[in-house]
TORPA-4810 file (N, C-alpha, C, O; in nm, 3 decimals):
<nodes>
NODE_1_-3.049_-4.185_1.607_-2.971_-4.139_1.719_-3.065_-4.078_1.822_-3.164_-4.011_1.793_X
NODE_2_-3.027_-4.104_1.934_-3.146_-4.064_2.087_-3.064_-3.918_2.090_-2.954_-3.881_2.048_X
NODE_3_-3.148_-3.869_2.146_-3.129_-3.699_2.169_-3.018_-3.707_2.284_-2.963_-3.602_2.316_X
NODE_4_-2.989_-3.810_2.338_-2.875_-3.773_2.483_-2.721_-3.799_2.385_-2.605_-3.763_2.405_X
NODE_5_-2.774_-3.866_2.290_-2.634_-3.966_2.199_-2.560_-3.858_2.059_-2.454_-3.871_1.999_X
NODE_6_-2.694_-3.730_2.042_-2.647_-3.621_1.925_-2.548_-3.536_1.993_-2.551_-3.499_2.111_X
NODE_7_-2.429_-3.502_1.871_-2.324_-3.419_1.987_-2.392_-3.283_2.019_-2.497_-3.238_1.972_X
NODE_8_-2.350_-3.254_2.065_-2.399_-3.088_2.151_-2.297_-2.946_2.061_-2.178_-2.917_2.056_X
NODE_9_-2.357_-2.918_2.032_-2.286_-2.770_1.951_-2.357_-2.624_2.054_-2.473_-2.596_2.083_X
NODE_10_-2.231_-2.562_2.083_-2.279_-2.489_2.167_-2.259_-2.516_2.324_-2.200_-2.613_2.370_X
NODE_11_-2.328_-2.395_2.411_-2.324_-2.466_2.569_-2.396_-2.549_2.557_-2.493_-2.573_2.484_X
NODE_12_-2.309_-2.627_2.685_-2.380_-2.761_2.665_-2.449_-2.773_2.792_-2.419_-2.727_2.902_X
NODE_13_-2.537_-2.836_2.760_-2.646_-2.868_2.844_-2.627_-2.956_2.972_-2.536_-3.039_2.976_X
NODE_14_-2.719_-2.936_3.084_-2.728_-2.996_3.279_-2.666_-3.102_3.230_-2.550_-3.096_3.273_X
NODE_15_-2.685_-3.234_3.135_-2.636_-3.304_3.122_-2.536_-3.392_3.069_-2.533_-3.515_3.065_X
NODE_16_-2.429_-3.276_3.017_-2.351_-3.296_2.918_-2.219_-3.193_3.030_-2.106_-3.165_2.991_X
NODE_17_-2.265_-3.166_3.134_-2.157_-3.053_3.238_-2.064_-3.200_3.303_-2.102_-3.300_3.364_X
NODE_18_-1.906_-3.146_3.248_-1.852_-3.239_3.391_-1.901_-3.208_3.490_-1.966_-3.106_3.510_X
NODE_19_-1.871_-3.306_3.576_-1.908_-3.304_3.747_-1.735_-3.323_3.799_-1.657_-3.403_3.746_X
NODE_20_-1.701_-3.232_3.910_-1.561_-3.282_3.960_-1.566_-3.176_4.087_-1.649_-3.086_4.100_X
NODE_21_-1.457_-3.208_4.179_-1.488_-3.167_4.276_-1.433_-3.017_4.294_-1.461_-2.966_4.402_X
NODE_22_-1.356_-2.938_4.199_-1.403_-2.820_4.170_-1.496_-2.739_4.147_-1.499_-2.625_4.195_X
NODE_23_-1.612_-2.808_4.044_-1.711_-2.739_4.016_-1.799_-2.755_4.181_-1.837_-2.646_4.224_X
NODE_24_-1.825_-2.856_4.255_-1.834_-2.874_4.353_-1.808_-2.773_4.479_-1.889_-2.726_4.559_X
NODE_25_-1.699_-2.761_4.471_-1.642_-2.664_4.592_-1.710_-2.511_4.547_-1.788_-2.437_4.607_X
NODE_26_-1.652_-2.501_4.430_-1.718_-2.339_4.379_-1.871_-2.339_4.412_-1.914_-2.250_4.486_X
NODE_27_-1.948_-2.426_4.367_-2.123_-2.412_4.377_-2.137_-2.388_4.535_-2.204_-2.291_4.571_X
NODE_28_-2.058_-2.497_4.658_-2.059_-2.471_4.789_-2.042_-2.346_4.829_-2.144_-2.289_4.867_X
NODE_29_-1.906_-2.265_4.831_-1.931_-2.109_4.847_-1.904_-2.033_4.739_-1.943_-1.917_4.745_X
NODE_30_-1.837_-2.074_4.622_-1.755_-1.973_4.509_-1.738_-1.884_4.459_-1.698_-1.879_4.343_X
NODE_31_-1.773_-1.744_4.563_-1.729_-1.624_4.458_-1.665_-1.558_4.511_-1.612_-1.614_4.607_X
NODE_32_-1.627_-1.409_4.493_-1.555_-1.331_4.525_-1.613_-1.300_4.683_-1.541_-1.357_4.765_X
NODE_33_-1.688_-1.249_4.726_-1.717_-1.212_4.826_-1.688_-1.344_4.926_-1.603_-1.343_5.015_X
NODE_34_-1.758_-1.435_4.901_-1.677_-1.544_4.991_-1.540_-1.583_5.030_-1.502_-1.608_5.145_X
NODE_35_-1.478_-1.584_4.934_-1.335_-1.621_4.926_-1.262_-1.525_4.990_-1.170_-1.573_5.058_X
NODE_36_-1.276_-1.355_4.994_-1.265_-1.214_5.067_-1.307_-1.272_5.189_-1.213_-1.315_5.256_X
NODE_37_-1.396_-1.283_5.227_-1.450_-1.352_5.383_-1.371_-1.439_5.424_-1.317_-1.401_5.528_X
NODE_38_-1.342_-1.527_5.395_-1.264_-1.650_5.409_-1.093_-1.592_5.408_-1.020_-1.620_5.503_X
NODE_39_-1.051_-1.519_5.303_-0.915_-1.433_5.327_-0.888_-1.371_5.500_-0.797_-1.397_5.578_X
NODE_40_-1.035_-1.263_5.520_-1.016_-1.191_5.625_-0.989_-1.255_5.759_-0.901_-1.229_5.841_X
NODE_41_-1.104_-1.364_5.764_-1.095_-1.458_5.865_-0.994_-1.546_5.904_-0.982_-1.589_6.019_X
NODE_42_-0.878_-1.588_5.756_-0.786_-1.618_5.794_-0.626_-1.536_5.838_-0.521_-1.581_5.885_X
NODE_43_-0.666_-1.406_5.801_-0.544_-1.283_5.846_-0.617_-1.200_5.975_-0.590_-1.089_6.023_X
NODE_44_-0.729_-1.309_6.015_-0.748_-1.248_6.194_-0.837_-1.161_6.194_-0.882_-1.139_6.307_X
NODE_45_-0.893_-1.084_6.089_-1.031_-0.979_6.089_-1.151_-1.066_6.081_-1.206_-1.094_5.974_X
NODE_46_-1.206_-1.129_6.254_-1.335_-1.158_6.260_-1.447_-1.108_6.297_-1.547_-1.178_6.305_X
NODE_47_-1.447_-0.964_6.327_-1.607_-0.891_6.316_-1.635_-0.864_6.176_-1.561_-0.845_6.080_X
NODE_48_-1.769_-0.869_6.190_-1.842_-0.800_6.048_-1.804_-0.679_6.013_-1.745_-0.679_5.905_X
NODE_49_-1.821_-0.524_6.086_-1.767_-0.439_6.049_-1.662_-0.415_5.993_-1.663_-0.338_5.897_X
NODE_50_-1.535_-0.478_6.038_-1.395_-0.466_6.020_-1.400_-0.552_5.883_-1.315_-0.518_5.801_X
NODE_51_-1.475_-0.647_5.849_-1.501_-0.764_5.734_-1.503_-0.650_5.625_-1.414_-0.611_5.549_X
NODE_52_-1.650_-0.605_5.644_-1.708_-0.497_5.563_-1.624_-0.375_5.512_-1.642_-0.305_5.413_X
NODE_53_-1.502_-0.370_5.631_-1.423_-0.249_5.555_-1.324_-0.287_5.470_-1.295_-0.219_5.371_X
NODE_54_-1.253_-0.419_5.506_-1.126_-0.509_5.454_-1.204_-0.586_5.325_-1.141_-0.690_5.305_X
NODE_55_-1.300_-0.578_5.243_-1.331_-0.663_5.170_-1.399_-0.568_5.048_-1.402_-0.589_4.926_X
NODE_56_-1.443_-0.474_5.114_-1.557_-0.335_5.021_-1.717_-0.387_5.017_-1.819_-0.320_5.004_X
NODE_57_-1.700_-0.549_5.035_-1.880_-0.552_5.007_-1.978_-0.516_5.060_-1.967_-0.511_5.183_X
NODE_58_-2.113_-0.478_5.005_-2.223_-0.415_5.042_-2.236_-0.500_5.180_-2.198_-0.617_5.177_X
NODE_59_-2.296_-0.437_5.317_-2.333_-0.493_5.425_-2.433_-0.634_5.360_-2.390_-0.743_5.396_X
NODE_60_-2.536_-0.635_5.287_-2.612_-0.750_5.236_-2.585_-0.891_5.180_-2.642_-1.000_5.188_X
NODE_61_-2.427_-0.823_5.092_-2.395_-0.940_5.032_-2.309_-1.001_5.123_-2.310_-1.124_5.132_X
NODE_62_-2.186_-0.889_5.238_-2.125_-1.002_5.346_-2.194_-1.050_5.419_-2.127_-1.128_5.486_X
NODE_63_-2.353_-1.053_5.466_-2.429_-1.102_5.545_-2.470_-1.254_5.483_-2.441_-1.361_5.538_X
NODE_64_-2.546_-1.239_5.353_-2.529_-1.383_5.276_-2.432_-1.473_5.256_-2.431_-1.596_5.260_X
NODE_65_-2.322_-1.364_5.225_-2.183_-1.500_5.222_-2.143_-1.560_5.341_-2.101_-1.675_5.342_X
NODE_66_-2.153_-1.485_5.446_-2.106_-1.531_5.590_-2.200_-1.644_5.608_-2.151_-1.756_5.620_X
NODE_67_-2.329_-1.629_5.612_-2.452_-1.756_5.603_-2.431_-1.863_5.518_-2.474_-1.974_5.548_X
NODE_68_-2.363_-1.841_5.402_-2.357_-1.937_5.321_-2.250_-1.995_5.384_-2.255_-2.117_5.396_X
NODE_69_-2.169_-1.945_5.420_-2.036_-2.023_5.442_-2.027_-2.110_5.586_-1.962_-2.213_5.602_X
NODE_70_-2.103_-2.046_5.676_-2.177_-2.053_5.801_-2.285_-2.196_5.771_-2.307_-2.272_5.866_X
NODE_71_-2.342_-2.221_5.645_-2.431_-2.332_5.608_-2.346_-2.462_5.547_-2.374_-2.582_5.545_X
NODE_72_-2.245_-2.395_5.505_-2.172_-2.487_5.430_-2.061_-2.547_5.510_-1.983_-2.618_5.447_X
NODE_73_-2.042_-2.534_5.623_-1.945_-2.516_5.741_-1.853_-2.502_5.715_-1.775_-2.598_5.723_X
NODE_74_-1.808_-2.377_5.672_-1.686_-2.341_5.668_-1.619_-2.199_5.767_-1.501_-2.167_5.781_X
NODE_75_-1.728_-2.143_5.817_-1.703_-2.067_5.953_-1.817_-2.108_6.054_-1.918_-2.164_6.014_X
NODE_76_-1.800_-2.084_6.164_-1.911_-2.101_6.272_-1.926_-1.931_6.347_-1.819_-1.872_6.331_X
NODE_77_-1.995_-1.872_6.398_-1.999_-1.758_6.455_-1.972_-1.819_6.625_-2.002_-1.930_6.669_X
NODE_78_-1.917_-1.722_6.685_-1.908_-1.734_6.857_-1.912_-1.629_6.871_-1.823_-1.552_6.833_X
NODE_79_-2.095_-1.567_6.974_-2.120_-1.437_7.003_-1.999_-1.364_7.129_-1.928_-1.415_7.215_X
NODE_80_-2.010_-1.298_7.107_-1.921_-1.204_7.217_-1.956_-1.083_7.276_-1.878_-1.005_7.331_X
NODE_81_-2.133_-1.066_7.255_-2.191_-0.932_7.251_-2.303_-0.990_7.283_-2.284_-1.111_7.283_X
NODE_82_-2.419_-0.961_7.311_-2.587_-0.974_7.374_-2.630_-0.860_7.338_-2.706_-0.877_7.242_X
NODE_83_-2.621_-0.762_7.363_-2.696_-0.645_7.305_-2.564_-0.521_7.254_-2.450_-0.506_7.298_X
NODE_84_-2.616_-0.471_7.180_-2.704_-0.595_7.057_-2.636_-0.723_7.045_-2.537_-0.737_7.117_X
NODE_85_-2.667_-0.811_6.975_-2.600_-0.961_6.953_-2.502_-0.916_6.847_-2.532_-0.860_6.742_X
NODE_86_-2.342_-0.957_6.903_-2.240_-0.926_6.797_-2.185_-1.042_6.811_-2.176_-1.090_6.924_X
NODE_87_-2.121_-1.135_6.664_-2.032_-1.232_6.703_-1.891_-1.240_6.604_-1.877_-1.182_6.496_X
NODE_88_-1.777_-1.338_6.680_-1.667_-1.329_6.610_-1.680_-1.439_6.484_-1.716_-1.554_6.509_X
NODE_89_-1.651_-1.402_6.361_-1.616_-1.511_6.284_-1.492_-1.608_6.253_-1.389_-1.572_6.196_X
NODE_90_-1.526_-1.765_6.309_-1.395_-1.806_6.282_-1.363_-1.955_6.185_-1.449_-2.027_6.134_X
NODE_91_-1.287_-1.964_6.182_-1.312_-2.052_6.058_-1.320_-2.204_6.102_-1.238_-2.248_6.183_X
NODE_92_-1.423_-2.287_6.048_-1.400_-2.439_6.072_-1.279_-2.469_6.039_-1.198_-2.392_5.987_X
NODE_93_-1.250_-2.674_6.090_-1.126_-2.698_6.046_-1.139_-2.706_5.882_-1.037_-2.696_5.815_X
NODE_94_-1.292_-2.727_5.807_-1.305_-2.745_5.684_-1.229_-2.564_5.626_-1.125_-2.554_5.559_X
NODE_95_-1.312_-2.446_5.673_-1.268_-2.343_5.632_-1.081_-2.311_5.624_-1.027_-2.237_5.542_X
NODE_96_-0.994_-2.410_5.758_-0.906_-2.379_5.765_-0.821_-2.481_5.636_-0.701_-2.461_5.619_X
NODE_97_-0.876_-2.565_5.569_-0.803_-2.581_5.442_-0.829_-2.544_5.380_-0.814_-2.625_5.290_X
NODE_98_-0.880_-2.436_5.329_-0.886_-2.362_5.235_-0.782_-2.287_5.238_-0.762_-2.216_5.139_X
NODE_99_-0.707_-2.283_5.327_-0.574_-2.155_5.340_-0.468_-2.198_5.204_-0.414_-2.099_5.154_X
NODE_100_-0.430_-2.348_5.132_-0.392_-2.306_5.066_-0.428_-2.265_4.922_-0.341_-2.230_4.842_X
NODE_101_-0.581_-2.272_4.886_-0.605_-2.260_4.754_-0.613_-2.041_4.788_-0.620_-1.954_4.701_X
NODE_102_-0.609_-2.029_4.880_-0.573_-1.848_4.937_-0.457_-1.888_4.887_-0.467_-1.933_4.772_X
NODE_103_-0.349_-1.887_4.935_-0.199_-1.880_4.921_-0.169_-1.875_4.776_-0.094_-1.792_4.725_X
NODE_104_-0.249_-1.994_4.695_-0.222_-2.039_4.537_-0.229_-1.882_4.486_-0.132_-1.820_4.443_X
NODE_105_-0.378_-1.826_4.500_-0.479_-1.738_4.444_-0.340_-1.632_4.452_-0.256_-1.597_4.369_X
NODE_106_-0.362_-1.602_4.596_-0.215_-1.474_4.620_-0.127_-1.481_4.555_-0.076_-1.376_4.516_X
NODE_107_-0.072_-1.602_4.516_0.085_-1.624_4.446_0.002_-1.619_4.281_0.042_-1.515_4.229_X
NODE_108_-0.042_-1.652_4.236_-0.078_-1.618_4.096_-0.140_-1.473_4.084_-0.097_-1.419_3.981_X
NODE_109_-0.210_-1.407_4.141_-0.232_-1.247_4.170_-0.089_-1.202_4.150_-0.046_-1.166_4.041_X
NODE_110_-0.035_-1.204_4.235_0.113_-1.164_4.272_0.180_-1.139_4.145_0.227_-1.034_4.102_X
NODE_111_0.176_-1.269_4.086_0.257_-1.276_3.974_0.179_-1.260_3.829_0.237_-1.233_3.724_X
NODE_112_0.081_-1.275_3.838_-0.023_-1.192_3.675_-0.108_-1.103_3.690_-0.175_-1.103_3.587_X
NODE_113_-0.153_-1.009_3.774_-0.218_-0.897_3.814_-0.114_-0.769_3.823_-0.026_-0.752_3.907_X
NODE_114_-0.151_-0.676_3.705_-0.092_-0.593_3.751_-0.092_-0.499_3.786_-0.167_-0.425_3.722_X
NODE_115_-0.019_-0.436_3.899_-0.049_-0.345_3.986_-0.136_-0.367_4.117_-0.211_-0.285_4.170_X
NODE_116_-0.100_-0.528_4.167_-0.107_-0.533_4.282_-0.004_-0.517_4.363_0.104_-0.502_4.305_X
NODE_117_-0.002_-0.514_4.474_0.021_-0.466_4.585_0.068_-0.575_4.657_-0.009_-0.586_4.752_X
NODE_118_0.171_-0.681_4.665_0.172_-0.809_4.741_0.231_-0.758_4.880_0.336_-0.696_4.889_X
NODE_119_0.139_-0.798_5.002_0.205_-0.857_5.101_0.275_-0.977_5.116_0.259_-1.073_5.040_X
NODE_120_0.376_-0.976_5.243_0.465_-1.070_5.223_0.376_-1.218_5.325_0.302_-1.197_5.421_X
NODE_121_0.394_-1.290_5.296_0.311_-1.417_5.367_0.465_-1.498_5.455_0.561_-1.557_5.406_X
NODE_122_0.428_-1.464_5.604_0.529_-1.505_5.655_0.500_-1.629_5.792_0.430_-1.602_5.890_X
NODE_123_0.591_-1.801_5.765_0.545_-1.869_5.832_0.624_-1.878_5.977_0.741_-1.843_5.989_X
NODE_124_0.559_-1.920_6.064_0.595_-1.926_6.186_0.765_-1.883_6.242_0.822_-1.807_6.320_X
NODE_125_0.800_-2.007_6.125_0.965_-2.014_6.113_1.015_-1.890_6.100_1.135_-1.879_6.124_X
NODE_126_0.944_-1.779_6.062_1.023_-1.667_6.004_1.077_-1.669_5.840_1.147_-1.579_5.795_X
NODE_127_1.033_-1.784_5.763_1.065_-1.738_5.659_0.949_-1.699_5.550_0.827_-1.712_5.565_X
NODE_128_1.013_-1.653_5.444_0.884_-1.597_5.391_0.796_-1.721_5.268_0.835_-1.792_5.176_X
NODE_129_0.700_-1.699_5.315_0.605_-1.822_5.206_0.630_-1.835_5.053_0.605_-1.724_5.007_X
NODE_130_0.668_-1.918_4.954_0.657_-1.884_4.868_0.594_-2.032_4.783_0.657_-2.105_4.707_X
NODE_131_0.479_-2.042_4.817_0.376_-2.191_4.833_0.455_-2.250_4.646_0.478_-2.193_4.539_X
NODE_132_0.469_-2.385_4.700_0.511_-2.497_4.570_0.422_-2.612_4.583_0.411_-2.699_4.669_X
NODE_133_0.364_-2.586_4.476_0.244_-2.735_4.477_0.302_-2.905_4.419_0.277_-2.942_4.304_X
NODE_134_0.355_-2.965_4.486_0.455_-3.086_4.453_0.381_-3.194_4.508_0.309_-3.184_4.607_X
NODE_135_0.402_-3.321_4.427_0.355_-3.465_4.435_0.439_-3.488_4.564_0.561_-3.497_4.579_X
NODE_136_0.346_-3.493_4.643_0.382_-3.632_4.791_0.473_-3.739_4.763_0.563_-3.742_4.847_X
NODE_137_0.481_-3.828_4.675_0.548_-3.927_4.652_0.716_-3.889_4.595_0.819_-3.931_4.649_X
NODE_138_0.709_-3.805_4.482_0.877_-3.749_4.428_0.897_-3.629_4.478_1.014_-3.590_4.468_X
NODE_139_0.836_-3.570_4.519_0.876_-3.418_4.537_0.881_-3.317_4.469_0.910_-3.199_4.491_X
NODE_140_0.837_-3.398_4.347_0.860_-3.258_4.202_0.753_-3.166_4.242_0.662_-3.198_4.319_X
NODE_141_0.767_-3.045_4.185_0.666_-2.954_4.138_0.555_-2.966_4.021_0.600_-2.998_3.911_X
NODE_142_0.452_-2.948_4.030_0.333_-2.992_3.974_0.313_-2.898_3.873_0.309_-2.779_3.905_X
NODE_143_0.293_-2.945_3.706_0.305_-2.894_3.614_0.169_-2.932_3.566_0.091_-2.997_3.636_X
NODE_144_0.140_-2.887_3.431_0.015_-2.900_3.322_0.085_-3.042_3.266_0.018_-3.145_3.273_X
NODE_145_0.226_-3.047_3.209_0.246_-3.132_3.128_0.319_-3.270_3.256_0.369_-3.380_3.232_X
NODE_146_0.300_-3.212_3.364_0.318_-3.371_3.469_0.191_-3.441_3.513_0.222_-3.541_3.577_X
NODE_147_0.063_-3.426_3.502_0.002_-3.431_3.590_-0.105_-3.523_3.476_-0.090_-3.498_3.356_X
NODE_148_-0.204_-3.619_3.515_-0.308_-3.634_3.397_-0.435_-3.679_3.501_-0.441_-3.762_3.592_X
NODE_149_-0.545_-3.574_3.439_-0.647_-3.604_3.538_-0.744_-3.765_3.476_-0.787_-3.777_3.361_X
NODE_150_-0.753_-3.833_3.547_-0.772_-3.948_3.536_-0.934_-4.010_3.609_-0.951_-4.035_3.728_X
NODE_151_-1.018_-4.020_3.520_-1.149_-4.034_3.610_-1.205_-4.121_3.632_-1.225_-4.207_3.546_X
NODE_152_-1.275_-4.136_3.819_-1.268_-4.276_3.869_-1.390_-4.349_3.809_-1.466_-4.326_3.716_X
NODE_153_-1.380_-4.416_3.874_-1.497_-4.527_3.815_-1.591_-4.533_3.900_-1.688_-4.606_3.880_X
</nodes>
């Protein structure tokens, strides 16, 4: 048996990792401080300072995540200041789909965290959000036991 063909006991090794476009998205920006960045920017807090107070992170680490996310294009900066140089953060159209894996996050917080605090998420219409993840084609709601991930070729 070739060493790629013995099973793997244990973590498994660079070459034995699915690849999918989750693990994908997470490696692009994936952690907490990003995703906080990406929250603020989408509830309208685009200076850094105001970032820095709405999020708690060290000035260093929102400076990296903003860059990362800024590299990964998911915000662009537009200065609004020269001296010193201050700019607004706002989100690409890539950053602006991310609004609903926010919404998901909020609604599962909401409902298995406890002792949060939910604000209400309210759409244009005036009514209040209460995000349902459903197949395009029937309309059902999207379950563990509806769904089968299926991998391409």
């Amino acid at each position: 048996m070739s060493p790629k063909s013995q099973p793997t006991v244990g973590p498994a090794g660079p070459d034995d990792v699915r690849g999918c476009s989750v693990e994908a998205a997470l490696s692009a920006f994936g952690d907490k401080w990003s995703l906080l960045a990406v929250r603020e920017i989408a509830r309208g807090t685009t200076r850094f300072d105001a970032m820095l107070r709405e999020t708690g992170a060290s000035r260093d680490m929102l400076t990296n995540r903003l860059r990362r996310l800024e590299d990964v294009g998911v915000v662009h900066r537009v200065a609004y200041q020269d001296r010193p140089p201050r700019h607004d953060y706002l989100l690409t159209a890539s950053g602006a789909d991310l609004l609903p894996v926010l919404v998901a996050l909020r609604a599962w917080g909401d409902k298995h965290v406890p002792g949060v605090a939910p604000d209400l998420l309210v759409h244009d219409c005036g009514a209040t959000v209460d995000p349902v993840t459903a197949c395009r084609a029937c309309g059902e709601e999207l379950t563990p036991q509806a769904v089968t991930f299926v991998e391409r070729s």
